[in-house]
N, C-alpha and C positions, 0 to 999 in steps of 0.2 A: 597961214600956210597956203590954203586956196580959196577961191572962192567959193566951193562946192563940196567941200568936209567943214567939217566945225574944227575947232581946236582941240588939238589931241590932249591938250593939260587939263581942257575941260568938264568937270561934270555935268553932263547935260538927262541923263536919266538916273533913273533905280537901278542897283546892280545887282549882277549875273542875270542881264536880263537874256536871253536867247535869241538867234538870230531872227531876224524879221523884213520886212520890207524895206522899215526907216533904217534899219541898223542892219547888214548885212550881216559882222561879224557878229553880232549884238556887244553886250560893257562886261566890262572889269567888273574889279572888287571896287571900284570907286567911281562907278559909273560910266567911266569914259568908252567914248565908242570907239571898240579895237579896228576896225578899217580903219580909221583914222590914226590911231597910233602906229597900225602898219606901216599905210603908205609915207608915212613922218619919217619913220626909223629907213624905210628905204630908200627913201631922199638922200639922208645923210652918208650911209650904206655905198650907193653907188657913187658920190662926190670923194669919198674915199679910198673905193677902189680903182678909180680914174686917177686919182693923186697918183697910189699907191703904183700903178700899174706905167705912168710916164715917168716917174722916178725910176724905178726898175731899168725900164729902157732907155731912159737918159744915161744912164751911169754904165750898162750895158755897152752902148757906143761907145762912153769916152774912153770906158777900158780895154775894147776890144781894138780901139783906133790907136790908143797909147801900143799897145801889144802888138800890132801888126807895124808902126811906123817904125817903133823903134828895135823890135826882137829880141833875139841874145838872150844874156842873162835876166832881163823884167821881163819877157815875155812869158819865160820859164817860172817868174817868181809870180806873175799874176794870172798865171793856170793853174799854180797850184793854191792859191789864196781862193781862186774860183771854185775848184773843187770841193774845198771842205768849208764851204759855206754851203756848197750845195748837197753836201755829206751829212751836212751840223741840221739840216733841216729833215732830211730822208730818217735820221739816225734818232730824231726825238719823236717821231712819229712811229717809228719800231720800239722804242721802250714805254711810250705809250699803253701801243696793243698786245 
């Protein structure tokens, strides 16, 4: 992973140890040093949301550019396809809470 954490799959001490100098986070149940597993899991985290976030606006454009080129009746039909995607998301998040 880097040159300057250990591997986060590693066990490299005793567990539940507390944090420390060597260990910031200090370890798990299986030793491993949790800053380490952090900044792992955030790596991945943010290469995800970066996907996730030009996909969005890729598909954004093309349907707001299909929508504006050609109007009328598809314009009409992918405002409303927008909306209750954007409903279907607000709406699970209210039967959640």
């Amino acid at each position: 992973m880097s040159w300057f954490l250990p591997d986060p799959k590693a066990t490299i001490d005793s567990p539940w140890r507390t944090p420390s100098n060597q260990r910031i986070l200090g370890t798990d149940l299986f030793g491993r040093d949790v800053f380490s597993l952090f900044v792992h899991g955030i790596n991945k985290s943010i290469r995800i949301g970066v996907l996730a976030g030009i996909t969005a606006t890729s598909l954004g454009v093309i349907i707001g550019s299909v929508a504006d080129h050609k109007g009328g009746l598809l314009d009409e039909i992918l405002v409303i396809i927008t909306n209750i995607m954007l409903v279907i998301a607000t709406l699970a998040l209210l039967i959640v809470s």
